[in-house]
C-alpha positions as a Python dict, from the first residue, in 0.01 Angstrom:
ca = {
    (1, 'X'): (0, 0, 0),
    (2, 'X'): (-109, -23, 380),
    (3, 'X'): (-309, -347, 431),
    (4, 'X'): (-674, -226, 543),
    (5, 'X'): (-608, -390, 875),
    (6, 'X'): (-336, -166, 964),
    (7, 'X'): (-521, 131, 904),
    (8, 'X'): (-619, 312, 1262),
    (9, 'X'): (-967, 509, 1162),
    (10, 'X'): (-906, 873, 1122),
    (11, 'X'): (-1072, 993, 1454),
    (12, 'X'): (-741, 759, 1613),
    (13, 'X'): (-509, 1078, 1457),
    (14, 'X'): (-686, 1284, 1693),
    (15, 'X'): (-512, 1229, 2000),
    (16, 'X'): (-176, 1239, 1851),
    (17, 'X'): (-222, 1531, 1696),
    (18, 'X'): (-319, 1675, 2043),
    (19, 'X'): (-27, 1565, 2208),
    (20, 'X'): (117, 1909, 2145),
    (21, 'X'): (-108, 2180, 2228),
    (22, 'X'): (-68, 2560, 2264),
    (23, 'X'): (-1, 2513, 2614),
    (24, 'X'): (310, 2366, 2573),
    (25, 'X'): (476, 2736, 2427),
    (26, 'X'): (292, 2921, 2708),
    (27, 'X'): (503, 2734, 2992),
    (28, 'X'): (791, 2910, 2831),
    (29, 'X'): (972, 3191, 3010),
    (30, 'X'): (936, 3520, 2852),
    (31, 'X'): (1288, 3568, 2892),
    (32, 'X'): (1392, 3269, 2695),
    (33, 'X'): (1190, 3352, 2343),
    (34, 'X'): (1502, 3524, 2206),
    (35, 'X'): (1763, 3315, 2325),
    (36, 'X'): (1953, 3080, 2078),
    (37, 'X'): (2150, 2818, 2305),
    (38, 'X'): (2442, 2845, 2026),
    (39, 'X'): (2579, 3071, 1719),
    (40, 'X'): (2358, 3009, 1423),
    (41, 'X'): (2082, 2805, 1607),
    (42, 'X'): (1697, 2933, 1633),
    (43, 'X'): (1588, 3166, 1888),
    (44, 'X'): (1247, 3029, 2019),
    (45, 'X'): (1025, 3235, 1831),
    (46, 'X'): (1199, 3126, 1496),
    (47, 'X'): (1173, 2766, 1587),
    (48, 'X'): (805, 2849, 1656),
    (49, 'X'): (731, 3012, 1324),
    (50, 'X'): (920, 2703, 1154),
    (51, 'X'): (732, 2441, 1350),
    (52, 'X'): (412, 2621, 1215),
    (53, 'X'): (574, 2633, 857),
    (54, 'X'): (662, 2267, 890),
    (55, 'X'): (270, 2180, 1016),
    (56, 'X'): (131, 2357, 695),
    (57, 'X'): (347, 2181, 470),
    (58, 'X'): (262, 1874, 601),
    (59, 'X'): (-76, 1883, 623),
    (60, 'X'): (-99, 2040, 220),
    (61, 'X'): (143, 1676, 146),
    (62, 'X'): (-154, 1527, 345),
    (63, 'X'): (-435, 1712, 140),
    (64, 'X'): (-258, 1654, -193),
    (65, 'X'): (-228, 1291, -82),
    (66, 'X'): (-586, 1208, 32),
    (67, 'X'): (-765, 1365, -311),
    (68, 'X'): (-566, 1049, -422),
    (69, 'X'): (-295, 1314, -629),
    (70, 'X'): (0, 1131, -785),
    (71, 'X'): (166, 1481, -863),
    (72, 'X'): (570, 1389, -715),
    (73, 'X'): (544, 1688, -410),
    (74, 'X'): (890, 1923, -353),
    (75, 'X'): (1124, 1906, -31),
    (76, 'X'): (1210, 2224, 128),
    (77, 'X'): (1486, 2367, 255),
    (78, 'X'): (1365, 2514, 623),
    (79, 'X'): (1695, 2658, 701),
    (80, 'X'): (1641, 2897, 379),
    (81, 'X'): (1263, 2926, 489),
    (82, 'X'): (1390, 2995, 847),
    (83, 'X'): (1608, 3324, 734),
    (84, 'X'): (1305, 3447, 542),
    (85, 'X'): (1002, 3407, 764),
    (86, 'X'): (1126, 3648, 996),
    (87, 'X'): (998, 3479, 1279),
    (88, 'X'): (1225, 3685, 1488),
    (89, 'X'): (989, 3984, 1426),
    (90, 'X'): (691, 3836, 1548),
    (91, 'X'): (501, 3895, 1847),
    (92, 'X'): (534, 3539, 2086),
    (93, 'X'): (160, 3567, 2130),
    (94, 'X'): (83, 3631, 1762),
    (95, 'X'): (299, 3285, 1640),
    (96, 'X'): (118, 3048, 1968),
    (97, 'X'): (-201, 3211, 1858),
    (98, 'X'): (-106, 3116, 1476),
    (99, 'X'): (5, 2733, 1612),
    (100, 'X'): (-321, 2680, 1794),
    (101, 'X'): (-491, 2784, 1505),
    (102, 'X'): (-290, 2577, 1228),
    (103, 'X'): (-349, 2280, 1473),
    (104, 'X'): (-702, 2290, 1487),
    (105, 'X'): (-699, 2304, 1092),
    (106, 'X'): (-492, 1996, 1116),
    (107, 'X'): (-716, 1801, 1346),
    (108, 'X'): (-1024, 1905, 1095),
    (109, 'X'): (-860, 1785, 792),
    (110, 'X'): (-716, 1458, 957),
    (111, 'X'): (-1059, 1384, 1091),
    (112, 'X'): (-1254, 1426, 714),
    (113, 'X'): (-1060, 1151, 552),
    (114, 'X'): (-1111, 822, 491),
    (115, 'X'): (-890, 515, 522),
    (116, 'X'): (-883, 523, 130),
    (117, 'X'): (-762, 859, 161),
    (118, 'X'): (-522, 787, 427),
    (119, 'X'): (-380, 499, 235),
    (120, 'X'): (-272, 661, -121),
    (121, 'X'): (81, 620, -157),
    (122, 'X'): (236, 950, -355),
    (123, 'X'): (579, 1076, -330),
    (124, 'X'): (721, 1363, -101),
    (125, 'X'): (1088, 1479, -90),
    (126, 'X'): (1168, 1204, -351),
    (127, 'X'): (999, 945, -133),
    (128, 'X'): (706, 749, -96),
    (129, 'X'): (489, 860, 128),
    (130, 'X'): (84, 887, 289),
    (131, 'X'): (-164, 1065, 459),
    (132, 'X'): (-136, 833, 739),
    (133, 'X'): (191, 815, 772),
    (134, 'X'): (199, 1254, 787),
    (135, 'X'): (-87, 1185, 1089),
    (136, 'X'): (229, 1063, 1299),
    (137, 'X'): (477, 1310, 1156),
    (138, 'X'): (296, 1609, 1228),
    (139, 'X'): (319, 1579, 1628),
    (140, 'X'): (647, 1367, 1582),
    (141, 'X'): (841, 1664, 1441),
    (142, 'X'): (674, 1908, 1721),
    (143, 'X'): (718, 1657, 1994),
    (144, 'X'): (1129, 1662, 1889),
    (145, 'X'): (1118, 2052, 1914),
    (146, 'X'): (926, 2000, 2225),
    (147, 'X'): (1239, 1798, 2350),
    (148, 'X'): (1519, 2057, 2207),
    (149, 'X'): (1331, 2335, 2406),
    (150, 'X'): (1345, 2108, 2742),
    (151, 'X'): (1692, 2029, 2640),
    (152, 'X'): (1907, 2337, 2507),
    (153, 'X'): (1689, 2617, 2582),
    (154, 'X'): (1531, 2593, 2970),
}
């Protein structure tokens, strides 16, 4: 368990989770949503669609976790849920639209717990895990993408 003194109050999770926005896939060139900087790697719109997948799966760990549920909570595999979401199909406005929008949810639910909620220790992926420890995950993993896209694909 997290001593009580190294909890940060849930508003804190606010600005982290902001620290991605919307704004940060509308910068990108329309000429670059397709492109996959190698053989077998994600075009932009299918890492969009599986940063979105990843935010929802966090955020239900994070829900499961702060009604205090010991249930042990499945891994996934995101390369398998990459082939099937089809992200490729969408429309680039349709899957920022859909980010925004899974953010916001996100920010709601991390603001409506409690530091007893945000403590509870459960298991994820075969390891322990919390709610507060997801509230720096969530823009963690996006903030990596973030980096890729700066990095391999503009």
């Amino acid at each position: 368990m997290i001593p009580k003194s190294e909890i940060i109050p849930a508003e804190t999770y606010q600005g982290y989770l902001n620290l991605v926005s919307e704004n940060d896939f509308r910068s990108i060139p329309r000429k670059k949503i397709d492109y996959a900087y190698a053989e077998g790697k994600w075009t932009l719109r299918e890492m969009l669609q599986h940063i979105i997948d990843c935010e929802r799966v966090f955020a239900y760990r994070a829900l499961r976790l702060s009604r205090l549920d010991p249930t042990p909570l499945a891994g996934f595999d995101e390369q398998s849920w990459g082939r099937h979401a089809v992200g490729s199909e969408r429309r680039w406005k349709d899957l920022r639209d859909e980010f925004k929008t899974v953010r916001e949810a996100t920010v709601y639910l991390f603001n409506s717990l409690s530091d007893d909620q945000l403590r509870f220790v459960g298991e994820a992926n075969g390891r322990p895990i919390n709610a507060f420890t997801i509230g720096y995950i969530i823009p963690g993993h996006v903030t990596h993408h973030i980096h890729l896209i700066r990095e391999r694909y503009l």
